[in-house]
C-alpha positions in Angstrom: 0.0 0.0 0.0 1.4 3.3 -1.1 0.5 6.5 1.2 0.1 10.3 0.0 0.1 13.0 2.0 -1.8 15.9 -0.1 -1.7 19.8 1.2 -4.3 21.4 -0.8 -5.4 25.1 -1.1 -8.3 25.6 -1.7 -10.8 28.7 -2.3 -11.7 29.4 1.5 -15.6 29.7 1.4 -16.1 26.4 -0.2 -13.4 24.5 2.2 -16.4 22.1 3.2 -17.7 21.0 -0.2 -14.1 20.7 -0.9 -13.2 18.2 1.5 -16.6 16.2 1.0 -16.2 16.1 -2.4 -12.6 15.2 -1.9 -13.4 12.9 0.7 -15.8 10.9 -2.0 -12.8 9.5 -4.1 -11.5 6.3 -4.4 -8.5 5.9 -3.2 -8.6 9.1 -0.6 -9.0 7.5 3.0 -9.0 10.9 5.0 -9.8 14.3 4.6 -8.4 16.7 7.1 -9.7 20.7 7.9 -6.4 22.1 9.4 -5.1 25.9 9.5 -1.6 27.0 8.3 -0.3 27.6 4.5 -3.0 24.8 3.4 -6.5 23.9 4.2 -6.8 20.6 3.8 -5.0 18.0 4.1 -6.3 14.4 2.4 -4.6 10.9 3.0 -4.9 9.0 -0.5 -3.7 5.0 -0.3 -3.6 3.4 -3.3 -1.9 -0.1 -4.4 0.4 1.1 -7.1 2.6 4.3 -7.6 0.7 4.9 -11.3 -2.6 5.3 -8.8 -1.4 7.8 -7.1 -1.3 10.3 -11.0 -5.1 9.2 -11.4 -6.2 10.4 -8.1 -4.0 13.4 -7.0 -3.7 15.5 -10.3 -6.8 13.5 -12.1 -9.3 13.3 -9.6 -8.4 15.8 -6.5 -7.0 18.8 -8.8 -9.7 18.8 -10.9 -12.6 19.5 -8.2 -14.2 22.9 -8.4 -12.3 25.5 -5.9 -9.0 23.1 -5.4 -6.3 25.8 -6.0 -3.4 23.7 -6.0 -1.9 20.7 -4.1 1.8 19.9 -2.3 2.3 15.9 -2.6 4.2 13.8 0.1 4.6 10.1 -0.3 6.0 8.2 2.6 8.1 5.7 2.6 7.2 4.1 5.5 4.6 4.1 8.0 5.2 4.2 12.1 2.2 4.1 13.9 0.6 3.2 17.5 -1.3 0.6 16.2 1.6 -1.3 14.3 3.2 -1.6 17.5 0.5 -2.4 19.6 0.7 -5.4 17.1 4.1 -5.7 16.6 4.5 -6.7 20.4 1.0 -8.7 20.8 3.0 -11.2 18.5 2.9 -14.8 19.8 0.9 -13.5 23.0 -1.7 -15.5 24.3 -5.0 -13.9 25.8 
């Protein structure tokens, strides 16, 4: 699973249509209202790399009021959860 972190701008009275609409996609998991440079922030997992050009620049740049985006993959994924699990390995309940 490949993971995107998109800043978008986006025009400011239609942040909440934005993020729905946004929200909508395949391949977009969260959608995120935050303040700073950008005003939202969407998570988009997908299974292969060529995904990722269908959904950020195809899909999420082409919605009405989407101003521009700032794309972040990760390379690798550290999280509360995978360690919870990570160390509940082999345990016995």
């Amino acid at each position: 699973m490949i993971t995107a972190i998109v800043l978008i701008k986006t025009s400011v009275d239609r942040i909440p249509e934005i993020a729905e609409s946004i929200a909508a996609l395949e391949g977009v998991s969260e959608v995120f209202s935050v303040t700073g440079t950008y005003d939202l922030i969407a998570m988009v997992r997908v299974a292969r790399h060529d995904e990722l050009a269908e959904v950020i620049p195809g899909r999420i740049s082409r919605i009405e009021g989407v101003e521009g985006t700032d794309t972040h993959v990760a390379f690798r994924t550290y999280s509360q959860h995978d360690l919870e699990a990570a160390f509940a390995i082999g345990l016995d309940s």
